[in-house]
Steps between C-alpha positions, in 0.01 A plus 500: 500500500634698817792675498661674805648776337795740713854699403725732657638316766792705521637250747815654699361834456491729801222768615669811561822269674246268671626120420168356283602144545339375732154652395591374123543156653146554670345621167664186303360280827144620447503555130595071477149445732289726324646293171400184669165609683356701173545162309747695215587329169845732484645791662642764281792742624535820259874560554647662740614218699779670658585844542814553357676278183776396740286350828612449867550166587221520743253619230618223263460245833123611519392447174653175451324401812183657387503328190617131613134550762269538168722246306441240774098612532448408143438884401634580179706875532535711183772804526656763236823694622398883558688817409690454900573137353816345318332263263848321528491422841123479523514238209766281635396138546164562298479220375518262825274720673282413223493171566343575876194741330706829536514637188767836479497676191774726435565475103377662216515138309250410728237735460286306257542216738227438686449315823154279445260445802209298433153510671192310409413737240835492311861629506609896611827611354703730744740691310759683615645833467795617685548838554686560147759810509475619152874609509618104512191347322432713200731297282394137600150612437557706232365823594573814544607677869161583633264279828230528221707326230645199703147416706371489158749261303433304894138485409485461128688172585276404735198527308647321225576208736121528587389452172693164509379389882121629530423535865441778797756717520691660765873742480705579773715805413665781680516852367298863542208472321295802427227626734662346836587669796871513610603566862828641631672167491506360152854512295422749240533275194453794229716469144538810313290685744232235492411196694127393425302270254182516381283245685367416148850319440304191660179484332391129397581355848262388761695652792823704565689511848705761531815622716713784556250752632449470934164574474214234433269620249351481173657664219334777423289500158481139477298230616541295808721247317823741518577541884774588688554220852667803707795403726401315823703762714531876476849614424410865504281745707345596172305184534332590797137455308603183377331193575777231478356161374547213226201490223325136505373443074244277415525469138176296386430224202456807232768743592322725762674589773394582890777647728521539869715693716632327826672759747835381600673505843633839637795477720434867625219778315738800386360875573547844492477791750533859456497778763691646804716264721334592823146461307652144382617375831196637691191375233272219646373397162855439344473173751457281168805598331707452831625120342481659077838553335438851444616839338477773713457833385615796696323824463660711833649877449799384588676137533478333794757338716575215427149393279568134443573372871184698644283339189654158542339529898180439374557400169753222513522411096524858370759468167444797317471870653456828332514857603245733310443810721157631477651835438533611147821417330728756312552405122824444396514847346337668780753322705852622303366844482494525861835363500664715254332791690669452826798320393713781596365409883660147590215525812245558257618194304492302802125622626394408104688134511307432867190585331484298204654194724285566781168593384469828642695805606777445765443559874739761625693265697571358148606803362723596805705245441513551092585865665795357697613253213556787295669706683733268609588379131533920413758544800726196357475618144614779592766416752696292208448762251 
């Protein structure tokens, strides 16, 4: 049995204001002729889908598309609602979508449901697990208010239904399980100040494909069978080391499983740069990054004029900069004793506000003026006295 297995889509998400769509339609494009060329029994989405419970029209458009492309190639498409989901609105018209081979689980009642693929060595149950907010499932599962708690009620269900329908065995589900790597772009998901399972919560099942954390990896601790798919796109510049990619499964005749990784499209590599603005614009090897969405880190004395419009010369997709002067920073109490020491001194004041917002210590042009800004304000307070 192969399974294509993916999640985070996060479709009608932006990168730091930069419109995703049309590399999510790209993405969706590719991932359907990867389906079709790696010969896949099923592709399985970890949640996710969309990026916020309430979707763009736009977002909605492209999945439906998406989704109506592997219905009409014959590819069966398995998908749980995420923690960005609305399990209503991600459920709606379940049941005809069925019908087609794509199979949306949003329920709890559902979650000892499986969806049976056969090969020519038997059936594989997919189970699946939405992401399961322990606030509004506790009481249909009977639990108490704790990620550990309602993944385990999920799986002790589960492996009952197992013992009735022997087989290979595969769960979707979407949560933080423990060991994995989060990134800067994850909803924190914590519940009384904690947000992770034990990755022992899904022993007795041949393979688990997880979503919710950007990164693709393998949970740490466990064996191969517990992975993480990664999102296809960075959303962050925390995932600069990621490798974006879907995970192809091979799960063979006795339950062993064999995973791949296949790298998926990138619409632009993201980047950062640290150093002085006239280093930055002037740097012959910082060619490559010339067409990178990057983050720029400033580190001049003092702020330059106008930063973003000389970067954006060479650098036309800059979105984030920074200013970090190389020169030590006052602490915060360093900084208010200064200014209770020479608070008597509106001058002083100003020379000590230019040099926290400026990196350095005023030029005396600077200060001339503070000078003359002073004294002007003196000779009116004291003219209407």
């Amino acid at each position: 049995m192969r399974l294509l297995h993916t999640s985070d889509w996060h479709l009608g998400r932006s990168f730091h204001r930069v419109d995703l769509t049309d590399a999510q339609r790209d993405f969706l494009t590719w991932l359907l002729a990867q389906s079709i060329d790696q010969r896949v029994d099923a592709v399985v989405v970890s949640g996710d889908i969309f990026d916020r419970a309430v979707p763009s029209v736009d977002a909605v458009a492209l999945a439906s598309a998406a989704l109506a492309q592997f219905a009409n190639a014959g590819i069966p498409v398995i998908l749980i609602a995420g923690n960005h989901d609305s399990a209503t609105r991600l459920g709606f018209g379940a049941e005809l979508a069925q019908v087609s081979g794509i199979h949306v689980r949003t329920r709890t009642a559902d979650l000892d449901r499986p969806i049976t693929i056969t090969d020519a060595h038997g059936p594989v149950h997919i189970f699946a697990i939405p992401y399961l907010d322990p606030d509004v499932v506790h009481d249909e599962l009977q639990t108490g208010r704790s990620h550990v708690e309602v993944l385990t009620a999920a799986m002790n269900r589960i492996r009952t239904q197992l013992q009735e329908v022997p087989g290979r065995s595969v769960v979707l589900a979407h949560a933080f399980i423990t060991g994995g790597q989060p990134s800067d772009s994850e909803r924190d998901i914590r519940v009384g100040g904690v947000g992770d399972a034990p990755a022992s919560v899904f022993d007795g099942v041949d393979y688990v494909a997880l979503g919710h954390l950007h990164g693709a990896q393998q949970v740490s601790g466990s064996t191969s069978t517990i992975r993480y798919s990664g999102s296809p796109l960075a959303f962050s510049f925390s995932e600069i080391n990621h490798v974006t990619s879907v995970t192809l499964v091979d799960i063979a005749h006795d339950g062993q499983v064999e995973f791949s990784l296949i790298p998926t499209p990138v619409p632009r590599p993201i980047a950062r740069i640290t150093g002085r603005l006239e280093a930055l614009l002037a740097d012959p090897q910082l060619a490559v990054y010339e067409q990178a969405w990057l983050h720029v880190t400033l580190t001049d004395d003092r702020r330059p004029d106008a930063p973003m419009d000389q970067l954006r010369e060479r650098f036309p997709h800059v979105l984030v900069m920074e200013y970090r002067p190389d020169s030590a920073l006052v602490t915060v109490d360093a900084d208010l004793a200064r200014l209770r020491a020479v608070a008597h001194d509106p001058v002083e004041v100003g020379r000590a506000f230019l040099a926290y917002t400026g990196g350095g210590e005023p030029t005396d042009d600077e200060m001339a003026v503070i000078a003359t800004v002073e004294e002007l304000a003196r000779h009116v307070h004291e003219s209407s006295a």
